[in-house]
C-alpha beads as a LAMMPS data file, in Angstrom:
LAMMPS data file: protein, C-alpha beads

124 atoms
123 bonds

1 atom types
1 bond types

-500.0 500.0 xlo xhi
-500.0 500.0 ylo yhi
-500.0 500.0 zlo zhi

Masses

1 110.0

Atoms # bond

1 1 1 -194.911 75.756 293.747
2 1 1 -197.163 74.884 290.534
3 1 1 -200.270 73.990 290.965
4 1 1 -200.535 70.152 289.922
5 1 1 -204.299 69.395 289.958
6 1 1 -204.437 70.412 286.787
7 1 1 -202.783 66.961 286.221
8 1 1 -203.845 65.051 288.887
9 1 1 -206.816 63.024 287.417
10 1 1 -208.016 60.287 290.203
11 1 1 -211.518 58.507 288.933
12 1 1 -213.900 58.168 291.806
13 1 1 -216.430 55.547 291.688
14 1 1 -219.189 55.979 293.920
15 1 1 -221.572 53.249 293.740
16 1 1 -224.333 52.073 295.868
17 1 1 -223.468 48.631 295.401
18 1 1 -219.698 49.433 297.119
19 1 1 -221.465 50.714 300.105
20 1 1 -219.824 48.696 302.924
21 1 1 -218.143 46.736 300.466
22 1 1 -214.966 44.873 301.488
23 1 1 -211.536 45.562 299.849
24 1 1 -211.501 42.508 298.027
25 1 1 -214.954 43.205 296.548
26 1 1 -213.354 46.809 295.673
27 1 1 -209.885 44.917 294.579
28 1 1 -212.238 42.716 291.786
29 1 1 -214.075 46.008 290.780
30 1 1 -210.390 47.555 290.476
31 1 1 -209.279 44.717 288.088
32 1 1 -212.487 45.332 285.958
33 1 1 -211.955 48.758 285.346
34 1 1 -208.339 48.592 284.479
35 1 1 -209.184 45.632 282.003
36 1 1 -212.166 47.891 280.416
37 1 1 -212.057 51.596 281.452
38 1 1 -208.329 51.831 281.811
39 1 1 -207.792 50.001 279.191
40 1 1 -209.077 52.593 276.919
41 1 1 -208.220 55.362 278.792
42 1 1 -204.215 54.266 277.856
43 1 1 -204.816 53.574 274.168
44 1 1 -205.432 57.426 274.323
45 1 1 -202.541 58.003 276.579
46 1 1 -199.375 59.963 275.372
47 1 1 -197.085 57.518 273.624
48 1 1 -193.957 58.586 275.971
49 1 1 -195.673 58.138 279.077
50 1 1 -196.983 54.841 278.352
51 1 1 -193.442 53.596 276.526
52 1 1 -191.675 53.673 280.520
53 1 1 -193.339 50.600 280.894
54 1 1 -196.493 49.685 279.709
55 1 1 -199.209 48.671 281.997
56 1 1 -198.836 48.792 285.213
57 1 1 -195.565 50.779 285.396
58 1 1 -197.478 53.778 287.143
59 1 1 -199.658 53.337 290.705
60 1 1 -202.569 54.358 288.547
61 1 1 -202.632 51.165 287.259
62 1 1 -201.288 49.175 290.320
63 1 1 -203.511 50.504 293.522
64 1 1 -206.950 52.079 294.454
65 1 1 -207.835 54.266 297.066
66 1 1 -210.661 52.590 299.252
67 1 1 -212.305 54.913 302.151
68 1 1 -215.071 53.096 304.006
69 1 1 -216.619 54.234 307.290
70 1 1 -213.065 53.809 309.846
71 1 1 -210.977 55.985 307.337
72 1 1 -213.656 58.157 306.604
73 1 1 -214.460 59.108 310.475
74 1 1 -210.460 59.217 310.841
75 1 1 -210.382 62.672 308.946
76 1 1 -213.993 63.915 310.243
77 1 1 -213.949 64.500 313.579
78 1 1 -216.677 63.975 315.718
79 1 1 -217.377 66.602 317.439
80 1 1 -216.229 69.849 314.855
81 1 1 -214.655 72.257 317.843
82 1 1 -214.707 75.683 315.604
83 1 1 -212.808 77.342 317.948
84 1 1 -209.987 75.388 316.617
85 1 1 -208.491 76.099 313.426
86 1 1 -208.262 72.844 310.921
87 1 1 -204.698 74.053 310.460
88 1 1 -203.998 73.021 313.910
89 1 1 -205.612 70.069 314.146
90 1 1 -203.681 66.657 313.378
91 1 1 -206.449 64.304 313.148
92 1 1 -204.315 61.338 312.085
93 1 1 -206.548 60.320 309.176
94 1 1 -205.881 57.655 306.757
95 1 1 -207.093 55.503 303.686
96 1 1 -207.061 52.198 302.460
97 1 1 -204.781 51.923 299.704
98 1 1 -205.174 48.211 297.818
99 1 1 -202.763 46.828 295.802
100 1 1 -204.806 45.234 292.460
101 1 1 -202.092 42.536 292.398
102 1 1 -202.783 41.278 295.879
103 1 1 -204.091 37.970 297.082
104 1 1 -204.784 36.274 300.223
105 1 1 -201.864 33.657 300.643
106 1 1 -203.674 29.674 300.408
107 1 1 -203.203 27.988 303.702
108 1 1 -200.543 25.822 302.706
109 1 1 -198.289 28.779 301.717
110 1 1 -199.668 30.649 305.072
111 1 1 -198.211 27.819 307.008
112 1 1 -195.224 27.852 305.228
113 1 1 -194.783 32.095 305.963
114 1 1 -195.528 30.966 309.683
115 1 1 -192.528 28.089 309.984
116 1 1 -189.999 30.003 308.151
117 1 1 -190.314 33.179 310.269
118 1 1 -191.217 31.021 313.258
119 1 1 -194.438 32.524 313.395
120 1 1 -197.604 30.656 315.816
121 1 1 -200.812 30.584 314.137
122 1 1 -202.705 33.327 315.369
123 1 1 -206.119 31.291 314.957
124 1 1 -204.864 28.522 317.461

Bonds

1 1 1 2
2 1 2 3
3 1 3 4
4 1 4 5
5 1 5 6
6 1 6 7
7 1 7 8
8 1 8 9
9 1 9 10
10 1 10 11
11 1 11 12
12 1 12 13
13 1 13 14
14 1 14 15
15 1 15 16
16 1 16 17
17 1 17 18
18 1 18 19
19 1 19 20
20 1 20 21
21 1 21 22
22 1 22 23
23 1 23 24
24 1 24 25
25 1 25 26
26 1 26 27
27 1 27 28
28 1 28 29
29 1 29 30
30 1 30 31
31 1 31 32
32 1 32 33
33 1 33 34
34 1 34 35
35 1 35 36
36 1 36 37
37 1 37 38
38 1 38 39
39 1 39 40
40 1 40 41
41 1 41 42
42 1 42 43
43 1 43 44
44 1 44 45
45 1 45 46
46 1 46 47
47 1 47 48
48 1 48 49
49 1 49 50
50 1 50 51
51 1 51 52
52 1 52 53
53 1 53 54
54 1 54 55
55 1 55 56
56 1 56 57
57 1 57 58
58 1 58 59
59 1 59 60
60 1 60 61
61 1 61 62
62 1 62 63
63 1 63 64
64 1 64 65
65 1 65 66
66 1 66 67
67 1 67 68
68 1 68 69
69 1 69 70
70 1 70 71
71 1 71 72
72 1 72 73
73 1 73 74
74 1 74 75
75 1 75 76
76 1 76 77
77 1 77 78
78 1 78 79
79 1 79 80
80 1 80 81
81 1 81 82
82 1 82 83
83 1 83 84
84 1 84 85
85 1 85 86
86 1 86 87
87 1 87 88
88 1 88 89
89 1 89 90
90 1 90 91
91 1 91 92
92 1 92 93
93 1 93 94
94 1 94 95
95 1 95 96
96 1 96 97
97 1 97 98
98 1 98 99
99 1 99 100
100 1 100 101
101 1 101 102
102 1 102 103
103 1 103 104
104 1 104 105
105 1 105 106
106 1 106 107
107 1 107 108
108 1 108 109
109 1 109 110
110 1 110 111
111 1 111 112
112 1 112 113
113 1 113 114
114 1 114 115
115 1 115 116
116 1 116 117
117 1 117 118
118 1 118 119
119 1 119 120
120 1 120 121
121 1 121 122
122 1 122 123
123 1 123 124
């Protein structure tokens, strides 16, 4: 198989200010790179690859990768057994993956989710 990470180019953006930070407030730093950083980064693009579709035609564009303290601790275990090879170990990890073109629904169309799939409000 060929090795891809030659092409596989994911930013990370680790900031002391995103410490703790909820995935909203890492959704609206999201937007603000792809209308600045990302921006430029497709003006320099190859033409083909950016002719499919424009923005937002490729998950680069559409979702971030968020790992806060639950996801991080869900792929380091614990208590590191080295008896046990990592090979063998499914530790069942995970990440936050947040769509940029999210939002929370307003309560009126909440309600209106709720009463057509006969939903009860959870907060009653």
């Amino acid at each position: 198989m060929e090795d891809l990470t030659e092409f596989l180019d994911i930013p990370a953006h680790e900031d002391a200010e995103l410490e703790g930070a909820s995935k909203d407030v890492v959704r609206r730093r999201f937007k603000v790179w792809l209308a600045t950083e990302a921006h430029r980064e497709r003006l320099h693009a190859d033409a083909k690859i950016m002719d499919i579709g424009g923005r937002g035609s490729t998950p680069r564009y559409l979702f971030c990768l968020h790992v806060d303290e639950e996801a991080l601790r869900s792929v380091i275990p614990v208590h590191q057994d080295t008896s046990v090879s990592d090979k063998t170990v499914d530790t069942g990890g995970f990440l936050n993956l947040i769509d940029a073109n999210w939002a929370l629904p307003s309560e009126e169309e909440a309600e209106e989710m709720r009463r057509e799939h006969e939903v009860e409000d959870p907060y009653d």
